[in-house]
LOKOL-767444 format. One record per atom (N, C-alpha, C): residue number from 0; residue in three letters; atom name; x, z, y. Coordinates in pm, whole numbers, plus 32768, in hexadecimal, padded with zeros to 4 digits. Each point is the difference from the previous one (the first is absolute). Layout:
% LOKOL-767444
SITE_NUM_ALA_CA_X_Z_Y
...
//
This chain:
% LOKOL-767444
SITE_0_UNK_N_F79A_A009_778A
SITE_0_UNK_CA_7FDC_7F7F_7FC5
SITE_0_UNK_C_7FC6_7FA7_806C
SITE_1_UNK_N_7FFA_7F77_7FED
SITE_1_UNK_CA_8016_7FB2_8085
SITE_1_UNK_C_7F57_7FB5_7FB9
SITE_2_UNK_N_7FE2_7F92_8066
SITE_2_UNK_CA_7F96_7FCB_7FD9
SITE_2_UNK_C_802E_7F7A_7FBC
SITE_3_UNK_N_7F64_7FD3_7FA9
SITE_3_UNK_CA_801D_7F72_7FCE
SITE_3_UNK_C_8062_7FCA_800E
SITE_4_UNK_N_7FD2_7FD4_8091
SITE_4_UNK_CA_8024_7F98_805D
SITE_4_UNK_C_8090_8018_8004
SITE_5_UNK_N_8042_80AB_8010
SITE_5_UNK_CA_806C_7FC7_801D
SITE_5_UNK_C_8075_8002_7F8E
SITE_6_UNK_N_7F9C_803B_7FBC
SITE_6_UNK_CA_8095_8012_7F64
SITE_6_UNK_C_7FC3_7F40_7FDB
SITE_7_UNK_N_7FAF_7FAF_8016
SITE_7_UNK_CA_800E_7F6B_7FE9
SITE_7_UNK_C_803B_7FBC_805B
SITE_8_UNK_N_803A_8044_8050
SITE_8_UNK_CA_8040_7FCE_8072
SITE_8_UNK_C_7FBA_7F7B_802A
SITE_9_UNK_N_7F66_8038_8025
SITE_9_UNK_CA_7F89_7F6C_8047
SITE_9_UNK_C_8032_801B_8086
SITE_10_UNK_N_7FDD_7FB7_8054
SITE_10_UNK_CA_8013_800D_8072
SITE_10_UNK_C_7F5E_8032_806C
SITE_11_UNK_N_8004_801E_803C
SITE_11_UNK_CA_7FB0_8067_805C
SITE_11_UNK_C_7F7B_7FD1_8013
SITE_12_UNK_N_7FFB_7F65_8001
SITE_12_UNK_CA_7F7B_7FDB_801E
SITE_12_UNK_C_7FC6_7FC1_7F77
SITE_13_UNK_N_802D_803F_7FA7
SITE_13_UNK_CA_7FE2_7F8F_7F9C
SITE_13_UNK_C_7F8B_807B_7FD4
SITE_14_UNK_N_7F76_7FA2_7FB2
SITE_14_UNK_CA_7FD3_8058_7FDF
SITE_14_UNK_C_7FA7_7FDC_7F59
SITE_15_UNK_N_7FDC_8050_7FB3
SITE_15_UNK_CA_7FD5_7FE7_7F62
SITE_15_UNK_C_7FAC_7F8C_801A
SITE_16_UNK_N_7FA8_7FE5_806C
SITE_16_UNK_CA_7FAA_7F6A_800A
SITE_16_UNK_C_8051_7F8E_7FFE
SITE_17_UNK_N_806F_800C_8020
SITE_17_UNK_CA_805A_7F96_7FF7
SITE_17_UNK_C_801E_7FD1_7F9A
SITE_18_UNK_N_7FFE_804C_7FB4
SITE_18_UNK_CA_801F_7FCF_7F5B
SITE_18_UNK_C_7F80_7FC8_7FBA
SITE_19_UNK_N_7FAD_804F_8025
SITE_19_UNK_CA_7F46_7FE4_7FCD
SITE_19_UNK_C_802D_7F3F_8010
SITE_20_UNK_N_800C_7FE8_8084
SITE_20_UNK_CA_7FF9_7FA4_8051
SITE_20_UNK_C_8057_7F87_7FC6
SITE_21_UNK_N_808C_8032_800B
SITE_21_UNK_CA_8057_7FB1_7F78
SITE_21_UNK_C_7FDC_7FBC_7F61
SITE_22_UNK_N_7FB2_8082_7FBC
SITE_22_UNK_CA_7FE1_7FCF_7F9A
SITE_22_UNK_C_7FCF_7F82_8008
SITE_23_UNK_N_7F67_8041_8046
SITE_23_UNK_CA_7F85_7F82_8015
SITE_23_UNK_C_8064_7F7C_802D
SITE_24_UNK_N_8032_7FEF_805F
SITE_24_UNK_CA_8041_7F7B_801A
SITE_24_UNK_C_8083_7FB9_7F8C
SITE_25_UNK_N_8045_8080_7FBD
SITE_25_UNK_CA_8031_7FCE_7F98
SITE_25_UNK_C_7FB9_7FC7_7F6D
SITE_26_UNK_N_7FB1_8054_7FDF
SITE_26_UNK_CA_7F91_7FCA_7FAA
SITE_26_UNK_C_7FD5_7F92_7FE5
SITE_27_UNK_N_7FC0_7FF5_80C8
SITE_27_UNK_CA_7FB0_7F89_7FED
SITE_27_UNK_C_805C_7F6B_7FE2
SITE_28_UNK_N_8051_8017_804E
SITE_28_UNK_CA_8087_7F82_8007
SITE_28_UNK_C_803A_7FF2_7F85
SITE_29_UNK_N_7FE1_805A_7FA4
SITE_29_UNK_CA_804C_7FC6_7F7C
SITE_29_UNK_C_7F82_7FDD_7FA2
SITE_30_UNK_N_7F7A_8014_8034
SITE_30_UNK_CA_7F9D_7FB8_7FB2
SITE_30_UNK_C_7F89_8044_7FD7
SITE_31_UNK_N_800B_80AF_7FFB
SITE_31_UNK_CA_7FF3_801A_7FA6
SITE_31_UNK_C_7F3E_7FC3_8041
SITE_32_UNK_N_7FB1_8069_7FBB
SITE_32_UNK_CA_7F98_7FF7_8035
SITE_32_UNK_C_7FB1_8047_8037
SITE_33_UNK_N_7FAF_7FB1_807C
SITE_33_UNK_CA_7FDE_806C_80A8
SITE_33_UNK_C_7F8D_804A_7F7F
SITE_34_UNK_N_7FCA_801A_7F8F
SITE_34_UNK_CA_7FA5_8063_7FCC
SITE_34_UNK_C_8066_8066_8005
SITE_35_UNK_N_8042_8005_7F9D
SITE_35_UNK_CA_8053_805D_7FC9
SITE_35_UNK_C_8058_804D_8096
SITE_36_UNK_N_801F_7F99_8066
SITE_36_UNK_CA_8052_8025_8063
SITE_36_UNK_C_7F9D_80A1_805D
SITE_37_UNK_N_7FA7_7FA6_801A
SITE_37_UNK_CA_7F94_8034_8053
SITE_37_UNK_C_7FF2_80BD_7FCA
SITE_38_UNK_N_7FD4_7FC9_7F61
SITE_38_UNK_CA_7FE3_808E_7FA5
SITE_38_UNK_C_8050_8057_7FF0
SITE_39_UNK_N_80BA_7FBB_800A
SITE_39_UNK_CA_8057_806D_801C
SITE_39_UNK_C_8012_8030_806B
SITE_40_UNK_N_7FF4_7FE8_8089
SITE_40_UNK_CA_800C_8037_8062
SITE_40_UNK_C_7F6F_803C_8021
SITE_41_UNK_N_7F8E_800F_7FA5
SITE_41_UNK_CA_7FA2_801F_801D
SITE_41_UNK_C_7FC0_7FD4_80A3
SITE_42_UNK_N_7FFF_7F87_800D
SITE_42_UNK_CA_7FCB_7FB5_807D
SITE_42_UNK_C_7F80_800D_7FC6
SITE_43_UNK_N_7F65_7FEB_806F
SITE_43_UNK_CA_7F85_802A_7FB7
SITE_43_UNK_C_7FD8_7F53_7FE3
SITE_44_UNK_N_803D_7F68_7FDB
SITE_44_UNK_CA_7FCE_7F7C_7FF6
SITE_44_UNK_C_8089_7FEB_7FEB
SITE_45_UNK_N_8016_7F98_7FB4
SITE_45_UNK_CA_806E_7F93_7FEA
SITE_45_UNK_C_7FFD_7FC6_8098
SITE_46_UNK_N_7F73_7FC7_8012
SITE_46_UNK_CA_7FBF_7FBC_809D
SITE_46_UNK_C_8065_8055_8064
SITE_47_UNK_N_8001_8084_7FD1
SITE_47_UNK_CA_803F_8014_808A
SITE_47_UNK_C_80A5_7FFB_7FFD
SITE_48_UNK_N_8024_802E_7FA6
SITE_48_UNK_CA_80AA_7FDC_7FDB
SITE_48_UNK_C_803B_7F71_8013
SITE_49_UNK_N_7F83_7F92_8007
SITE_49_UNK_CA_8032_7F8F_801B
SITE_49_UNK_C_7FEE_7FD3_809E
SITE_50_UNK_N_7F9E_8044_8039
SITE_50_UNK_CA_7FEE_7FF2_809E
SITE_50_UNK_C_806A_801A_8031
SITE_51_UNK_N_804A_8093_7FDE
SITE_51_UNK_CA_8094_8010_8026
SITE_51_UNK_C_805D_7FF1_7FDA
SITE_52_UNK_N_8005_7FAC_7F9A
SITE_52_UNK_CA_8083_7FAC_7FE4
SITE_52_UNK_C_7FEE_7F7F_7FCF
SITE_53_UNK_N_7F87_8003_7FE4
SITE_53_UNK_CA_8001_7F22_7FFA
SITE_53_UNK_C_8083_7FBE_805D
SITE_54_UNK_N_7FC5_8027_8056
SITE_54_UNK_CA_8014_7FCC_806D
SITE_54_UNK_C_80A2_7FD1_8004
SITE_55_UNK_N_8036_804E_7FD9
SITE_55_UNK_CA_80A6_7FE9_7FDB
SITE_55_UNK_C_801A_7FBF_7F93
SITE_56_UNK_N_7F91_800A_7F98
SITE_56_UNK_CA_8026_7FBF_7FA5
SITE_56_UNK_C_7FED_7F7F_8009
SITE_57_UNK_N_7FAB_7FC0_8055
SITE_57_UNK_CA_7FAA_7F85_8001
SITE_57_UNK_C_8091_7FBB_8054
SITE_58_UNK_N_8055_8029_8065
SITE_58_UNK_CA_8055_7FDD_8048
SITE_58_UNK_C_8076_7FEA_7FA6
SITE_59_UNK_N_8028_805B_7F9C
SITE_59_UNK_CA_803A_7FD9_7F9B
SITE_59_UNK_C_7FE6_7F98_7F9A
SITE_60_UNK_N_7F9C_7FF8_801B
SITE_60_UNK_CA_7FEF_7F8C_7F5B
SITE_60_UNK_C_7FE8_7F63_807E
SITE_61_UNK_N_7FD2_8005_804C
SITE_61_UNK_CA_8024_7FAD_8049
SITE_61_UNK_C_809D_7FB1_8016
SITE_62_UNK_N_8078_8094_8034
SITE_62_UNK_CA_807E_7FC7_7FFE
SITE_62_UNK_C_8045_7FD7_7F6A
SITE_63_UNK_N_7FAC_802B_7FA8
SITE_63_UNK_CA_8028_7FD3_7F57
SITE_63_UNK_C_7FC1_7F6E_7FD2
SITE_64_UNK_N_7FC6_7FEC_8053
SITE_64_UNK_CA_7FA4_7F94_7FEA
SITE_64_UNK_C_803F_7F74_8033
SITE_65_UNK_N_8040_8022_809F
SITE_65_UNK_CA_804B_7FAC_8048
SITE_65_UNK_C_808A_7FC2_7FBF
SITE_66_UNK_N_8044_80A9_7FB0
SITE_66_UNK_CA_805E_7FE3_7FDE
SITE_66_UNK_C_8002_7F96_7F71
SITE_67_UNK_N_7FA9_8016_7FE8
SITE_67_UNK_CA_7FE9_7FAF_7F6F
SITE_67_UNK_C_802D_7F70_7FF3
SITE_68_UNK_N_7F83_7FE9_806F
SITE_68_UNK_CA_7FED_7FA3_802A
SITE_68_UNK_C_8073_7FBC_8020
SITE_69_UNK_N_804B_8022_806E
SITE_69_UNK_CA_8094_7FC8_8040
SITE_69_UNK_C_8035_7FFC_7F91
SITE_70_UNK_N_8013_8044_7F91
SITE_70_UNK_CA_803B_7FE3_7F9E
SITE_70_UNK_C_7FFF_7F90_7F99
SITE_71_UNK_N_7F95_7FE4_8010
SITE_71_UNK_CA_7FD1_7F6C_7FC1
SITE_71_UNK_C_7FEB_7F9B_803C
SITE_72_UNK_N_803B_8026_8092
SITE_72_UNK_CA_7FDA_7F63_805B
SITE_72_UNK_C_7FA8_800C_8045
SITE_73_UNK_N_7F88_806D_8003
SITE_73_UNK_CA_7F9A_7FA9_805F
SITE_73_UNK_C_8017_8065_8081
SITE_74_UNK_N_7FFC_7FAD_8084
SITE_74_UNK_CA_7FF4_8020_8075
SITE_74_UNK_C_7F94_807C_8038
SITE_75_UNK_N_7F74_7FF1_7FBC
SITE_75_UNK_CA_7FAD_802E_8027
SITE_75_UNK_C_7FD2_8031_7FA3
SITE_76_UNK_N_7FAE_806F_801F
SITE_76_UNK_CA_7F6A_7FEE_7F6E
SITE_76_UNK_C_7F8C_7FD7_804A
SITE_77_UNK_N_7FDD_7FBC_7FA4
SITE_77_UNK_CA_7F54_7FFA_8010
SITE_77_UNK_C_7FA6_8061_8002
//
């Protein structure tokens, strides 16, 4: 019998944090909320689930923000 990894045919460097890691960034990007996010991955603060991934998210809602915008005409935001 072979391992996990290879009867899922993952590839070599991939490892179960990666997915931990996936969720949290899929989660957060579809809305849900950093309480609930945090509590499922058992992070010990929401505070801290958002230190390490605000940060992407804030860059995202930024380029959603731009796009909006261009969409209705305005050049810039305020």
């Amino acid at each position: 019998m072979g391992t996990l990894r290879a009867g899922l045919s993952l590839p070599d460097d991939f490892r179960i944090h990666d997915l931990r890691h996936g969720y949290v960034t899929d989660a957060l990007d579809a809305g849900q909320n950093p309480v609930e996010v945090s509590a499922n991955v058992r992070h010990h603060s929401p505070g801290y689930t958002m230190e390490r991934y605000g940060k992407r998210r804030a860059a995202g809602a930024k380029k959603l923000a731009a796009s909006n915008a261009s969409r209705v005409g305005l050049s810039t935001l305020v």
